[in-house]
C-alpha positions as CSV (number, residue, x, y, z in Angstrom):
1,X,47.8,23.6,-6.6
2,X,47.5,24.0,-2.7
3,X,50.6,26.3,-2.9
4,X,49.2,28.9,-4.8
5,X,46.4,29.8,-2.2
6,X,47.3,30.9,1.0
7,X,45.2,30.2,4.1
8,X,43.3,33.5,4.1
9,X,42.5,33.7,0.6
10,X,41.3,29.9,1.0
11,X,39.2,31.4,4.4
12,X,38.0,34.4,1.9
13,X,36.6,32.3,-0.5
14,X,35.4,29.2,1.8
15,X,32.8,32.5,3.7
16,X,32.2,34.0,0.0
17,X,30.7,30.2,-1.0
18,X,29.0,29.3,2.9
19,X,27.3,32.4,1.9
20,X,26.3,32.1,-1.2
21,X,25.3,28.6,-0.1
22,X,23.2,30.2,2.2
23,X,21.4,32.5,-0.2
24,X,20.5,30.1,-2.5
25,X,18.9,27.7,0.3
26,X,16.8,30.6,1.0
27,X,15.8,30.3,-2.4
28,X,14.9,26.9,-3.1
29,X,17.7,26.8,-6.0
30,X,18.4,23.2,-7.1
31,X,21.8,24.3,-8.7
32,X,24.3,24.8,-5.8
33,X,27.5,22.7,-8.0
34,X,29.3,26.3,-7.8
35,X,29.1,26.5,-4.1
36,X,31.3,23.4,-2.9
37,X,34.8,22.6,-2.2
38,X,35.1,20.8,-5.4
39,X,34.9,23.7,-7.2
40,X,37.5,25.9,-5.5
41,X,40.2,25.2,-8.7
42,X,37.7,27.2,-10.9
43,X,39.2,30.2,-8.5
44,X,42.6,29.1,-8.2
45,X,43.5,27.9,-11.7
46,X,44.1,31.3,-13.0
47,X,47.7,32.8,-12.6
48,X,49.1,32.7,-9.2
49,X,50.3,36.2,-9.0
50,X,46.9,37.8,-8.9
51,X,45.8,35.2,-5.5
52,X,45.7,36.4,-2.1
53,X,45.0,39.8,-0.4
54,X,47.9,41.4,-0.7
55,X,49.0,44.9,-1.0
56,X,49.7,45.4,-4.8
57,X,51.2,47.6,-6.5
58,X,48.4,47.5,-9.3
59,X,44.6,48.3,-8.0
60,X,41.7,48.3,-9.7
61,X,38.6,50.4,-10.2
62,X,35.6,48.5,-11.5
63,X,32.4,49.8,-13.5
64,X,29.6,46.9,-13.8
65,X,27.3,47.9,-15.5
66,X,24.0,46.2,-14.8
67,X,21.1,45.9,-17.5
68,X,17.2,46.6,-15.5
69,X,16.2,45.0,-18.7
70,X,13.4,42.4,-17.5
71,X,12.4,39.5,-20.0
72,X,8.9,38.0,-20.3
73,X,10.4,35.2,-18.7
74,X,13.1,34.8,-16.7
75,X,15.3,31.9,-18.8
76,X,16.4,30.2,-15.3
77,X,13.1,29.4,-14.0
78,X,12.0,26.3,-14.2
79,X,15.2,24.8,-15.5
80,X,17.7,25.7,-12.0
81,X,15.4,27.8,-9.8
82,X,12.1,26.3,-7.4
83,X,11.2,29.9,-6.9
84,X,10.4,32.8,-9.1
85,X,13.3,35.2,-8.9
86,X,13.9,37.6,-11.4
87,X,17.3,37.8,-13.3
88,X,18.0,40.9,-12.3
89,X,18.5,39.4,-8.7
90,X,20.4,36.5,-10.2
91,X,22.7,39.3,-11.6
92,X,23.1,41.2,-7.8
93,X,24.0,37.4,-6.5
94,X,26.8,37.3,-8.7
95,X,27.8,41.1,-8.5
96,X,27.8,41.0,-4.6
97,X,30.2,37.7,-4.6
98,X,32.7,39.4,-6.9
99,X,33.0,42.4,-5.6
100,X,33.4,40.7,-1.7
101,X,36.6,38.7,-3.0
102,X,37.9,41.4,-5.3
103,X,37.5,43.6,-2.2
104,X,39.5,40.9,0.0
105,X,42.5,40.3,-2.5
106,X,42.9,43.7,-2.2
107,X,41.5,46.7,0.2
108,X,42.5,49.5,-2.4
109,X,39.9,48.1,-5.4
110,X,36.9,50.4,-6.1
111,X,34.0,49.6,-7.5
112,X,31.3,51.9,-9.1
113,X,27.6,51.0,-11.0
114,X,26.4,52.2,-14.3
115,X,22.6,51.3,-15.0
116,X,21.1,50.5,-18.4
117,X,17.7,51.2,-19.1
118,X,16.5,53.3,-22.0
119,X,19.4,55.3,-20.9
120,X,22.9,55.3,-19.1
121,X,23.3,56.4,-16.3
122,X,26.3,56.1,-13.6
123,X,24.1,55.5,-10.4
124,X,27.1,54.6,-7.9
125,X,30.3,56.6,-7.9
126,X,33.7,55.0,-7.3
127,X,33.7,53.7,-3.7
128,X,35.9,51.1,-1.2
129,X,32.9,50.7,0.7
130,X,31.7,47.5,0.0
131,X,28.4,47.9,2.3
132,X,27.4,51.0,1.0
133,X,27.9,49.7,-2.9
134,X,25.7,46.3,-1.5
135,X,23.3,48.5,-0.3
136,X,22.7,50.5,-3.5
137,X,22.9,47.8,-5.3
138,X,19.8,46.3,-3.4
139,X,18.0,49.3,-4.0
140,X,17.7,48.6,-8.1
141,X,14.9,47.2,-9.9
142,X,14.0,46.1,-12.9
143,X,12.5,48.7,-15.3
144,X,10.8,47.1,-18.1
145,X,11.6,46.0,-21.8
146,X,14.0,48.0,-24.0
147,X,14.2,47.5,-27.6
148,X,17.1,49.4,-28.4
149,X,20.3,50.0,-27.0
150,X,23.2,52.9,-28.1
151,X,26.7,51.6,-27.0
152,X,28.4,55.0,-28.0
153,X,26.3,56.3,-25.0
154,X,27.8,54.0,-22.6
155,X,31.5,55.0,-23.8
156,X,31.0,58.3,-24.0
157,X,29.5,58.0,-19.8
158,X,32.5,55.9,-19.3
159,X,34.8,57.9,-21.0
160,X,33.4,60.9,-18.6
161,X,33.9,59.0,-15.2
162,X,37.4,57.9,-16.5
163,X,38.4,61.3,-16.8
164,X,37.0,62.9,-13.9
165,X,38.6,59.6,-11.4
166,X,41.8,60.2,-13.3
167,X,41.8,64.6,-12.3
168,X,41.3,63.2,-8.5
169,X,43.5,60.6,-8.8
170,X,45.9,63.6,-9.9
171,X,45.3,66.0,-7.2
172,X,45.6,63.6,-4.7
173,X,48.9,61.9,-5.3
174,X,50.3,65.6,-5.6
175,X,48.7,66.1,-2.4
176,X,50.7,63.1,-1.1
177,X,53.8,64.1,-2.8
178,X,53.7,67.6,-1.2
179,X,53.2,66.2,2.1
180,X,56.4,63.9,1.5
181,X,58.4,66.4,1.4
182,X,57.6,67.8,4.9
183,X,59.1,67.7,8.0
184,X,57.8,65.2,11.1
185,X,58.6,65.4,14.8
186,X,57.7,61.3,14.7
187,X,56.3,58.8,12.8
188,X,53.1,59.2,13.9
189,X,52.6,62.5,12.8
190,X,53.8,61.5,9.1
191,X,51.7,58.8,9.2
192,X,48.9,61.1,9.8
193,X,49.7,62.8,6.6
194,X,51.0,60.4,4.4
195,X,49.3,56.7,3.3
196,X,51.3,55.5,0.2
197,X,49.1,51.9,0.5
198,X,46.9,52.9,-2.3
199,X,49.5,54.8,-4.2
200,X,50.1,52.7,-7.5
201,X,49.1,52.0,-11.0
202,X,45.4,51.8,-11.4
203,X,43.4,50.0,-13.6
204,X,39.7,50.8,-15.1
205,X,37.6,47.8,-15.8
206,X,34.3,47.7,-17.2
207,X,32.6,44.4,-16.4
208,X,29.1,44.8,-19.1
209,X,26.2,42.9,-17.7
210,X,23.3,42.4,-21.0
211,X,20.4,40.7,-20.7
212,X,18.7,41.4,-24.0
213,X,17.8,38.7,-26.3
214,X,15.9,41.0,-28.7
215,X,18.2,44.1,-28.8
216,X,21.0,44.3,-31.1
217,X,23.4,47.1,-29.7
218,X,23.9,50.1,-31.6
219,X,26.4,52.8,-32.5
220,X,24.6,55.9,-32.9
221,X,26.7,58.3,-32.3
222,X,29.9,56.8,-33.4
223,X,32.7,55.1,-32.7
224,X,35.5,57.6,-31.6
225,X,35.0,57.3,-27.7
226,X,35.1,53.8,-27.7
227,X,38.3,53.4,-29.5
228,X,39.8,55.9,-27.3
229,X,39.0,53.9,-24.3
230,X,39.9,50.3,-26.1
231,X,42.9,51.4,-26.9
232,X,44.4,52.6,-23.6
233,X,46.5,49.9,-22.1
234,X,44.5,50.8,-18.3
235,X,41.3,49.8,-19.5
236,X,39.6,46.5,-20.0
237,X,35.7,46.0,-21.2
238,X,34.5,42.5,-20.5
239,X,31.3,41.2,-21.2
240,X,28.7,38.9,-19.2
241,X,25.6,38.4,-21.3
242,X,22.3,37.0,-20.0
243,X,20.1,35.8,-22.9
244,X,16.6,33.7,-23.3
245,X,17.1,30.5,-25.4
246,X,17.7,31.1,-29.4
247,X,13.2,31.6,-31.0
248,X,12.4,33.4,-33.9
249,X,11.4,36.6,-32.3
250,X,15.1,36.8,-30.1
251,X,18.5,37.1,-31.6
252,X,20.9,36.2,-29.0
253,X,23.5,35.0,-31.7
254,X,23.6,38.6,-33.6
255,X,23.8,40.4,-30.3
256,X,26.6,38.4,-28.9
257,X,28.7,38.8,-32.5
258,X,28.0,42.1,-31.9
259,X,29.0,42.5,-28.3
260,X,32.3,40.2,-29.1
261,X,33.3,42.1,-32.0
262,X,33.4,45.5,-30.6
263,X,37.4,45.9,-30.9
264,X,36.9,45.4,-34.5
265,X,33.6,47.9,-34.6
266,X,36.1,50.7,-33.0
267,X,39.2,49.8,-34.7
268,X,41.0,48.9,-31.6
269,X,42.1,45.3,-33.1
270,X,45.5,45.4,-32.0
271,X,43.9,44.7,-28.1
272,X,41.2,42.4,-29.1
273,X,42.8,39.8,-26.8
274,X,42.3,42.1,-23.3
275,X,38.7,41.6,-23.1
276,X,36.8,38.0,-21.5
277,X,33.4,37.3,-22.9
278,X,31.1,34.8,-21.2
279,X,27.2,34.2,-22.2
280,X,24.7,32.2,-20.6
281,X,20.7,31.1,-20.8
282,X,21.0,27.6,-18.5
283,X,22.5,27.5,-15.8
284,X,23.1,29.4,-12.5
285,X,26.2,27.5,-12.1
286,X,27.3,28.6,-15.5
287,X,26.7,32.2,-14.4
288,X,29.3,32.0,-11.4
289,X,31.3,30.4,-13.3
290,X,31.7,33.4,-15.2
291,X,32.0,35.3,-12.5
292,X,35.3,33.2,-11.3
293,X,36.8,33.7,-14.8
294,X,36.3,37.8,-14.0
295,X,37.9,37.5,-11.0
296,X,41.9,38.0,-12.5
297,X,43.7,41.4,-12.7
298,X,43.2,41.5,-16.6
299,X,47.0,42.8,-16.6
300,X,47.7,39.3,-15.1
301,X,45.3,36.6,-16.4
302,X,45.6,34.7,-20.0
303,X,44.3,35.1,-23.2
304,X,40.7,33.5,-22.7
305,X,40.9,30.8,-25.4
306,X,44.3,30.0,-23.4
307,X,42.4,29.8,-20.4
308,X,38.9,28.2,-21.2
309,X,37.1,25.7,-20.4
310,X,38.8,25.5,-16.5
311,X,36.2,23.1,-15.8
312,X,33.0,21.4,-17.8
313,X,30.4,24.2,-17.2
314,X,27.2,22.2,-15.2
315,X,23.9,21.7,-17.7
């Protein structure tokens, strides 16, 4: 197994756990398992070629999309946490970690943030910069209860930023190509010009944080933008739901049928296979554990019954 991690990605995710460690000492969390060296193979078990920070030839641009949903009670509390913390900030633990070691494995990955409220709304725009997407991601909240929520709205807002990354995507690769075909006293001056690094396939992700136990999601207004998106071999929709345990006023079970069955709701079947789905109500470590099983190229990592359980999640 050592020989599928090289020394810096090792030294990437040894910081990415010291400070995480550090985090949760700050909150009084009981449930660090996640956080030590034992649990470096739940990283390192998925398929070698995605490991280390390499320059690919495949990048990725992420949408996580976070729910400001906030529960009566936050289902952690008093079962892995000392001190109240809401799960919205259990969510931007998580979110920051990932997006840190996707950054490292490779500089070219982009990351934007859709919010769901009563609405959708994109709230950070594709960026490289991993401090300034920290910093707006400090700067949410959580925004109440929401009994309802339209999933054709959230494909129609992806469908929209798809489109308009893929037009500059466009322009500037023929911007690139034009300035390939110029003439340079030295290699300086090309290099001025020219920075093929980030020139390559690119792959759209959207990773769909829920945290609604009540709210069974909806198709409103049809299904035809989310089978467009399904159905394009560049994009991948997995799903990271946060749920209070199973009363009689929640349904948790419907709306995590409902979230897992979208590929059959759209009529994109054929790819059911692409997506990842992981659920949790127990356990912070179950929570980063989902986070490690994210953290493959989806054009690279196994069907996820073929690659589940990669260790006994922590109760």
């Amino acid at each position: 197994m050592d020989q599928l991690v090289n020394e810096d990605f090792r030294k990437h995710l040894n910081e990415a756990m010291n400070h995480m460690k550090k985090i949760m000492d700050s909150c009084n969390m009981k449930d660090k398992m996640v956080f030590t060296q034992h649990t470096l193979p739940v990283f390192i078990h998925l398929p070698p070629l995605f490991l280390g920070p390499t320059r690919s030839s495949v990048r990725e641009k992420m949408i996580i999309c976070i729910d400001l949903y906030s529960p009566d009670k936050n289902p952690f509390v008093g079962q892995r946490c000392e001190k109240e913390v809401s799960l919205l900030d259990i969510v931007k633990l998580g979110t920051r970690t990932f997006v840190d070691i996707k950054k490292k494995m490779n500089p070219c990955n982009e990351f934007a943030i859709c919010t769901l409220s009563e609405t959708v709304d994109e709230y950070q725009p594709f960026t490289k910069d991993v401090k300034e997407y920290e910093q707006r991601l400090e700067e949410l909240h959580p925004q109440g209860r929401s009994r309802s929520f339209n999933m054709s709205s959230l494909f129609k807002l992806l469908s929209v930023m798809i489109a308009a990354d893929r037009v500059k995507e466009a322009a500037k690769n023929g911007v690139k190509k034009r300035n390939s075909l110029l003439v340079f006293e030295d290699n300086d001056d090309m290099e001025d010009h020219v920075n093929t690094d980030c020139e390559d396939r690119i792959l759209y992700r959207c990773i769909f944080l829920y945290c609604r136990s009540e709210s069974v999601p909806t198709w409103e207004d049809g299904f035809q933008e989310g089978k467009e998106l399904l159905m394009d071999p560049n994009f991948f929709f997995d799903v990271l739901y946060l749920h209070e345990k199973p009363v009689p006023s929640n349904r948790p079970q419907e709306v995590f049928d409902a979230l897992t069955g979208i590929y059959h709701i759209c009529g994109a079947v054929e790819r059911v296979n692409s997506s990842y789905y992981c659920e949790n109500s127990t356990s912070i470590s179950r929570h980063f554990l989902c986070w490690a099983q994210m953290m493959a190229r989806p054009t690279q990592r196994p069907p996820q019954a073929e690659n589940l359980p990669i260790i006994p999640y922590p109760e």
